[in-house]
Each structure stands twice: as structure tokens, then as C-alpha cells.
N, C-alpha and C positions, 0 to 999 in steps of 0.2 A: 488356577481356579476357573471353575464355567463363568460364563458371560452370564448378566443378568440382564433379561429383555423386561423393561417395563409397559405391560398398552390391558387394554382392557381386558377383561374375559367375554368367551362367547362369540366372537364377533372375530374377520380377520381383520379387517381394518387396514390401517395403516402399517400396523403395527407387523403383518403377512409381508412385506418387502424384506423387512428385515430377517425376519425367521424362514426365507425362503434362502436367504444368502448361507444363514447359519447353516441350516442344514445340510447343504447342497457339497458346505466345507466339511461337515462329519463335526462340527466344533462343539462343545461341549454350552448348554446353556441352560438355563432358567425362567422357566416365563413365569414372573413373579407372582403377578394377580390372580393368574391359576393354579395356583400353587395355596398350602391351607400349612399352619402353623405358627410359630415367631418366624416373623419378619417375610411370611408370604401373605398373599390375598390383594384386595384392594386397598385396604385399611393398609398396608404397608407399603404399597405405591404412594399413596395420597398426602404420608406421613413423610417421605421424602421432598416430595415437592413446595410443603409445607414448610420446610423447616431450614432446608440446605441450603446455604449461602449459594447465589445465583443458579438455584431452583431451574430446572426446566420449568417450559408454559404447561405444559401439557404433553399426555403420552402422544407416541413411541418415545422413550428413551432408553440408552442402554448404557450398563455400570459397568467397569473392567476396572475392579481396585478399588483404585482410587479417584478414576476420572469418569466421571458423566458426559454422554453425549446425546443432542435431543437433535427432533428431528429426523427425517428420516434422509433425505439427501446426505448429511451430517456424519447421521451413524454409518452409512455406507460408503463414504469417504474415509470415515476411521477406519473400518471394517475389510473394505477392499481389499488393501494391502498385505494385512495381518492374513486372511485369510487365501491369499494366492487369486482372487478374484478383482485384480485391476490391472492393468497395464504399467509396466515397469517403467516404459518412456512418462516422463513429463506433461508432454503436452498433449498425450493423448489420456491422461488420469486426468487432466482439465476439460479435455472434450465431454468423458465420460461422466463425471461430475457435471457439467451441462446438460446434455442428457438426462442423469436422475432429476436435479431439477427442473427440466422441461415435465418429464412423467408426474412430476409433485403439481405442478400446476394442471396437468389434465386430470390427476384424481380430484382436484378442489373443482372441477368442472362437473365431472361426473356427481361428488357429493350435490351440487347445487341443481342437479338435475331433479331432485325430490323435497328439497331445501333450498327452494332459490330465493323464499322472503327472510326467516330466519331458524337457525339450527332450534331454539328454544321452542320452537311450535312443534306440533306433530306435523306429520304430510298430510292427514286429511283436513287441518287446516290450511293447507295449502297449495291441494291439489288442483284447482283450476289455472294455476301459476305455473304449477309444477309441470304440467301439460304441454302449454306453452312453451317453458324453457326445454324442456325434452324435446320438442323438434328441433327448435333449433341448435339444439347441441349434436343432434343426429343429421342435419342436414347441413350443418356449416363446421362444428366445431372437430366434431371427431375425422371429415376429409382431410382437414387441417393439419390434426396432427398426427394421424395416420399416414398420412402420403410424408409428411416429412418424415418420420421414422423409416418408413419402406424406403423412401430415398437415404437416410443415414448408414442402411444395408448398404443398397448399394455404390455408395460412395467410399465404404469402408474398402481400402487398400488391400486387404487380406482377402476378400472377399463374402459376399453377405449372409455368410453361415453365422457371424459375432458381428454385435453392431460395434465393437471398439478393437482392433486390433487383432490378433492370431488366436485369440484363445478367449474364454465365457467369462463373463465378467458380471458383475452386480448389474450392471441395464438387462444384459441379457435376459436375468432369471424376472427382471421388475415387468418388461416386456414382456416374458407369460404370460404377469400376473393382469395385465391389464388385459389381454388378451381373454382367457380367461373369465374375468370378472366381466368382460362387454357379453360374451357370448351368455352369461346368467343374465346379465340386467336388461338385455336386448335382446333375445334370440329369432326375432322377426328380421329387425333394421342387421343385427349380425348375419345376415345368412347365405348372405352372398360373399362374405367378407374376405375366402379364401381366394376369392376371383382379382379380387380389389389390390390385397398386399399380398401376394403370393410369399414376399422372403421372409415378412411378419410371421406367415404363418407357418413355415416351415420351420423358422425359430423356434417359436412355441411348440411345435411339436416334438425336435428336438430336443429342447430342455424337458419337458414331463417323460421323457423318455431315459434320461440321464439314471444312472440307479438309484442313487442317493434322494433326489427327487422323488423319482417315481416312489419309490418305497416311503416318503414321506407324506406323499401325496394319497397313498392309501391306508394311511394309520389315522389313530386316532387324534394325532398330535395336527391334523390339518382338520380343522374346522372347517363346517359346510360353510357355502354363501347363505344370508341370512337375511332378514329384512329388517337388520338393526345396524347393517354395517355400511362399508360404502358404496359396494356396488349392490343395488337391492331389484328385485324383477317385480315392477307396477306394470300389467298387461295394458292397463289402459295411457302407459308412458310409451309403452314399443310400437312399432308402425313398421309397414312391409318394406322391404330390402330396397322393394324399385321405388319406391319416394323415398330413401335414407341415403345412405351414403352415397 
């Protein structure tokens, strides 16, 4: 039976990690809430979370059967495996799992770059706030943890074509996507970027290059970037390369 992805419509969100791994495996899947009928839509996302003995918080989550996983670091720990996109060693599926969650923490960064009082307000009640946290998320935050991922390349024993091991894995493709998603919400403060993490970006190049990707990435099944989701482009948030990173 396909995987069932539960995250919102419209938007990639969060919920684009996950269905970047799926794809990339060829795996059969479902994206619920876009989807119209019994037991598609929102109204049958909402209706799960509502009702099912320890309920996810909140989308992304994803169904196989019988078992629910939420979260996205989570799903991609389940998923890894199942899908040939984690590392067989031990202790390197724990590195890698570190990782996702380091990346979970820099998109809750980037969210707060337009949302840094509260998710319940719009941004133009917030945008004098939001100003302010956008620099400093461009001037401290993203060296931070850009130069640590550039350095997880290169510290990678295989060497830094995969941040985990001999072969692509679930960071890899997450690593795109953040890639990716800075280059739409920033393309000012992005634009030196290739200079900065050279292995980053050849990563990312690499994977939008991959078929299975690529041919994803030009269908309809990938959603634009949006100014509903998490990475969104406020002109008046980006600032020039040589005061950012």
C-alpha cells in the first residue's frame, strides 16, 4: 500500500522534506490533504489528529498501515531505512539522525525570521520585528550553521559528495532543500553563497540533478515557494551578500 503524507496544501512546508525523500525512492505515496474525496482533503487530515489515540501535534505526518509517525526528523528516521536512503552502519544512522534534527532546528529559525513575535499574527503585524530578526539570522545564524554543515562534508570519511557515508541519504536531499529554499527567501544575502560553502553547493546541485528528483522538481507535484510557507521572500528582510553571511 502507498505511504500516506499528511501536511497542508499549497505550501511546501515542512511537509517538502519528506516528499523529497519519497520521491527521490520512486515509493508510492499519497499526499492526503491534496487529494479530494472520502478520506482525502484537510477535513480528513484534521479528522485523524482529532480522534486517534496519541494523535500527532501537528502536520507533517505519515501513515504506513498501521503506524503513524509525526514529525519530520521522525518520519525520516522511519523512512530512511525502508527506503535505501540511510546508512546501514549504526552509528552513522545516529550521526545522520542528528543532522535532520540540527536542519529541524534551522527551519524553526528561518520560520521565526518573518514570525519572530507570534505564528498567530500576520507579518505585517510584525514586520518591524521581523526586520530585525532577519539580520540577525543572516549575519550570525545561517554562518553558524552553514559552515557546520560545509564542515560535516568535509569531515565525512567518504568524502564530501554525501554528508553521511558512501551513498545519499535523507540529509542529503533535506540539504537541497534548505539550500534551495535560502536562495528564494534571500537571494541578495544568498548570493555569494557558492563562494562560502563550495561542498554545500555542489551537493545541491547534485541532487536537483539526480533523475528521479529532477523530474520531480519539474512536475506538478512540487509546489512553488510561496509566501505562506516557510521559507517566504520579504525584499525588505534580504540585505546584500557583503553585510550577510
Amino acid at each position: 500500500m502507498p505511504y500516506e503524507l499528511f501536511y497542508w496544501p499549497g505550501i511546501q512546508g515542512r511537509g517538502e522534506f519528506v516528499r523529497l525523500a519519497l520521491e527521490e525512492a520512486g515509493a508510492g505515496y499519497i499526499d492526503v490533504a491534496r487529494g479530494h474525496g472520502p478520506g482525502r482533503g484537510v477535513e480528513a487530515m484534521t479528522a485523524l489528529m482529532g480522534v486517534r489515540p496519541l494523535a500527532p501535534f501537528a502536520p507533517p505526518f505519515l501513515r504506513d498501515g498501521d503506524v503513524v509517525v509525526s514529525h519530520v526528523a521522525n518520519i525520516l528516521a522511519f523512512l530512511g531505512p525502508k527506503l535505501g536512503l540511510a546508512p546501514q552502519d549504526e552509528a552513522l544512522r545516529l550521526h545522520a539522525h542528528g543532522l535532520q534534527l540540527t536542519i529541524a532546528d534551522f527551519v524553526a529559525e528561518v520560520h521565526d525570521t518573518h514570525h519572530p513575535i507570534a505564528a498567530e499574527l500576520y507579518y505585517e503585524d510584525q514586520t518591524a520585528e521581523a526586520k530585525l530578526r532577519a539580520k540577525a539570522f543572516l549575519d550570525h545564524r545561517v554562518p553558524k550553521y552553514f559552515g557546520y554543515f560545509e564542515r560535516a562534508l568535509e569531515a565525512n570519511s567518504a568524502g564530501p559528495a554525501y554528508a553521511v557515508g558512501d551513498g545519499l541519504t535523507t540529509v542529503d536531499l533535506s540539504l537541497f532543500q534548505l539550500w534551495a529554499g535560502m536562495g528564494y527567501a534571500f537571494p541578495r544575502a544568498f548570493a555569494d553563497a557558492r563562494d562560502r560553502w563550495p561542498h554545500l553547493a555542489a551537493l545541491a546541485a547534485a541532487v536537483a540533478r539526480r533523475p528521479n528528483v529532477a523530474r520531480y522538481l519539474a512536475s506538478e507535484r512540487r509546489l512553488p515557494f510561496n509566501e505562506q510557507g516557510i521559507f517566504r521572500h520579504y525584499p525588505e528582510l534580504d540585505q546584500p551578500a557583503k553585510h550577510g553571511f
